[in-house]
C-alpha positions in Angstrom: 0.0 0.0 0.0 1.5 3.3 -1.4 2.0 6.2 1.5 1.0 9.1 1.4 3.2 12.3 3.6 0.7 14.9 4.8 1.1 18.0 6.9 0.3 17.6 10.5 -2.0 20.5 10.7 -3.9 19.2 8.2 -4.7 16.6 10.3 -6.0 19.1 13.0 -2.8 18.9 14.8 -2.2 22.3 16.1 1.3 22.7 14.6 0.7 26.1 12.8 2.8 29.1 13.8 -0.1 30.5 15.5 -0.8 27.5 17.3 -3.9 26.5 15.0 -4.7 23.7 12.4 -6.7 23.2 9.9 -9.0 20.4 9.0 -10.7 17.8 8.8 -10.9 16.8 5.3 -12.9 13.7 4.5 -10.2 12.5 1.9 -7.3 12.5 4.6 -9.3 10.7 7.3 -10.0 8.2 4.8 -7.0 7.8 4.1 -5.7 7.9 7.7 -8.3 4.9 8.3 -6.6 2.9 5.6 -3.3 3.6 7.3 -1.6 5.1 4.1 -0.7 8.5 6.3 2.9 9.5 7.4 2.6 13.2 9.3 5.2 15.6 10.1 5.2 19.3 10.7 9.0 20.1 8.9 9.0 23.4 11.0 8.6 21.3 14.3 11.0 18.7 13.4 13.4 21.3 12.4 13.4 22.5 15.8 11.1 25.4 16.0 8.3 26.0 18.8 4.6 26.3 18.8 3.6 28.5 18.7 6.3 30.7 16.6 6.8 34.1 15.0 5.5 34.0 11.3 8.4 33.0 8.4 8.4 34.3 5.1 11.0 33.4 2.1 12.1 37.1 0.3 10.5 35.7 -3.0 8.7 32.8 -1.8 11.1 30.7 -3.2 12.1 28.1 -1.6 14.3 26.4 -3.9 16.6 29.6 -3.5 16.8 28.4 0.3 17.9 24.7 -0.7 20.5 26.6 -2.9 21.8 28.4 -0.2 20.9 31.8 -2.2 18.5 33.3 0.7 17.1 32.3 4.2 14.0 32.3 5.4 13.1 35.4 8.1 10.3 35.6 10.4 8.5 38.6 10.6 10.6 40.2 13.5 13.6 39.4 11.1 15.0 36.4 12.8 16.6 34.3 10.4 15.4 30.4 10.8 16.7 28.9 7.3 18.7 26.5 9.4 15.8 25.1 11.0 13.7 24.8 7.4 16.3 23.3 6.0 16.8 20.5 9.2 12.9 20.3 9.3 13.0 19.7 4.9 15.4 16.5 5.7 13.6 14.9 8.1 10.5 14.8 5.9 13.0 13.4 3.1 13.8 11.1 5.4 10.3 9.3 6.4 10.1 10.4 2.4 12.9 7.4 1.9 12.0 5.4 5.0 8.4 4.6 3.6 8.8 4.5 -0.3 6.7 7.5 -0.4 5.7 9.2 -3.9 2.7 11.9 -2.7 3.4 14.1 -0.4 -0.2 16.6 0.9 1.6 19.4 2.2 0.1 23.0 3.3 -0.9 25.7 1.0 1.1 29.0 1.2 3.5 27.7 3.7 7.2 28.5 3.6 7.6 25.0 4.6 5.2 23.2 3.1 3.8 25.4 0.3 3.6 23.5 -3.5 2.0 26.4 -6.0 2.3 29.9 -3.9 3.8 31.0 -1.3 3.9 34.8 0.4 6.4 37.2 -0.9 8.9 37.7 2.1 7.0 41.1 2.8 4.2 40.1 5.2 1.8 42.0 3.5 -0.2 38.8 2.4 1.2 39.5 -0.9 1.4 36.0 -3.1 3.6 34.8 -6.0 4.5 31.7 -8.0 6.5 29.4 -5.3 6.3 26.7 -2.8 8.2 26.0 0.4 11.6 24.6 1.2 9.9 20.9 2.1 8.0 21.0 -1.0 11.0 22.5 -3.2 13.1 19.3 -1.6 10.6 16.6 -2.0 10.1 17.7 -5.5 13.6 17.6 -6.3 13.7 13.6 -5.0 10.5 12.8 -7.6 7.7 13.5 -5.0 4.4 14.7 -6.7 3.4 17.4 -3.8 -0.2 18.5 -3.5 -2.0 20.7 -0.8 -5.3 20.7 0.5 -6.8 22.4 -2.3 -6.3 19.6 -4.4 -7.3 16.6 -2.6 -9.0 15.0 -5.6 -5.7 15.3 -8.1 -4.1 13.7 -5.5 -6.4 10.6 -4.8 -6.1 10.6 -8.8 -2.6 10.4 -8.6 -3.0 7.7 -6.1 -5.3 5.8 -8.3 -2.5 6.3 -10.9 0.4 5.2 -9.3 -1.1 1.8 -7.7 -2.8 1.2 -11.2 1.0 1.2 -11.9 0.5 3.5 -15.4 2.8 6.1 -14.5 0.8 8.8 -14.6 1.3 9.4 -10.6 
């Protein structure tokens, strides 16, 4: 049975910066029934508290942080790169443990994000982006989808136990 890496606040853990979650979603708790589910919070594992000052990427990119060409600063300019980054490998690493292809990551994070992300400005301004987890599984062939695309990724799912490739 393929498994599937999924934020922990999407699973109503409250994990998020501000102490919150998110959630439930029927697709995940069915999923979580079948036992497909590996969670992690990458900020958490990378060392960080809950709750914790918001983090932006100047850019939103979070490729640039894997590349060592910017950090990641919270919004009393702390720089916490060091801990993305830690918190980025230990979801490679349940990534690896578990032979896992999908990853359900949260939207807009600078951890987690897989489409847009928030400029670096905290003014809620969005661009093209995702996070430093997401720009790391990505770059180790994981298909990352957020909460706003449950049903792509059950698709994907479907796909890749069909064994066509698609996933």
């Amino acid at each position: 049975m393929q498994k599937i890496l999924v934020s922990r606040c999407l699973l109503g853990e409250p994990v998020r910066y501000d102490g919150g979650s998110h959630g439930p979603f029927a697709q995940l708790e069915a999923w979580r029934r079948q036992g497909r589910l590996v969670a992690v919070c990458p900020e958490v594992a990378g060392g960080l508290p809950t709750p914790r000052p918001a983090a932006e990427i100047p850019g939103g990119q979070g490729a640039r942080v894997l590349d060592g060409a910017c950090g990641v600063l919270t919004i009393d300019g702390t720089e916490v790169g060091a801990a993305f980054l830690a918190g980025a490998r230990a979801a490679l690493q349940l990534v690896e443990a578990h032979g896992i292809r999908l990853a359900v990551l949260k939207a807009r994070s600078p951890s987690c994000g897989n489409r847009e992300n928030y400029d670096g400005s905290f003014s809620g301004r969005r661009v093209s982006g995702e996070g430093v987890t997401a720009a790391l599984l990505r770059r180790h062939g994981v298909r990352v989808f957020s909460e706003e695309a449950l049903a792509e990724a059950a698709a994907a799912l479907v796909a890749l136990e069909a064994g066509d490739g698609a996933a």
